[in-house]
N, C-alpha and C positions, 0 to 999 in steps of 0.2 A: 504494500500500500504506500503509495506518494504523498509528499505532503503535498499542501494547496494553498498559493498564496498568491498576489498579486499579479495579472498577468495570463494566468491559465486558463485554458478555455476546453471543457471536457465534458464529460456528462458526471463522473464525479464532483465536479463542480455543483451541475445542475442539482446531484439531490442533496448536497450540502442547501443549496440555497433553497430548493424546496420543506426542507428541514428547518432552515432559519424564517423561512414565513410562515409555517404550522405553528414554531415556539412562539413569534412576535415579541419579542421581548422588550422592543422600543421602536425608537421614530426612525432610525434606519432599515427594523427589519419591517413597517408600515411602508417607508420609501421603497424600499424593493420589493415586497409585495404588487404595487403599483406598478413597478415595472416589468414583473414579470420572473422564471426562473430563465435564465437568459445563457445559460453553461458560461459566462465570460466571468471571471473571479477580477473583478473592477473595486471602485472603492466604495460602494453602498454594499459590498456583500462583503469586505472587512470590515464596515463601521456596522455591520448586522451580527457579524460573528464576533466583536468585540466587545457588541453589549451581551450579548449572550455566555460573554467569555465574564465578564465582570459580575453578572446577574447569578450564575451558579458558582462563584467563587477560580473558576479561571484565573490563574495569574503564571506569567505575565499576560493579562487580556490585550494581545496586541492585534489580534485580528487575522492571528494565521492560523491554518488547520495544519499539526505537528503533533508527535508522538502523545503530546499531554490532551489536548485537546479529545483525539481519536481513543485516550484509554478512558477519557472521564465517559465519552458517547458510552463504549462499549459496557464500563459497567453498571449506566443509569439507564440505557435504552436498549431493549433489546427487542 
């Protein structure tokens, strides 16, 4: 598994971002919501995965999807 960060453009992407508009966690994952899951990792779907990163204690919540990120999914979502 790859991490995901500024830049990439995939369909893991896509259900990252699909994932960030189901939780909604704030006004960035509202703004992408709006826009759509769009596979392109831009900066509305880091300021969506940063509050999300901040909201369930994430740190450092910087808005990339990385080894901490993909263990917190794995052992709260399944």
């Amino acid at each position: 598994v790859i991490s995901l960060g500024k830049g990439h453009k995939n369909s893991d992407v896509k259900i990252l971002q699909e994932f960030l508009i189901t939780e909604n966690y704030g006004k960035a994952a509202q703004a992408l919501a709006r826009v759509g899951a769009t596979s392109y990792f831009g900066v509305l779907t880091r300021a969506a995965l940063a509050e999300f990163q901040a909201k369930v204690g994430i740190k450092p919540a910087w808005g990339n999807f990385g080894p901490i990120t993909r263990a917190y999914l794995s052992e709260n979502y399944n």
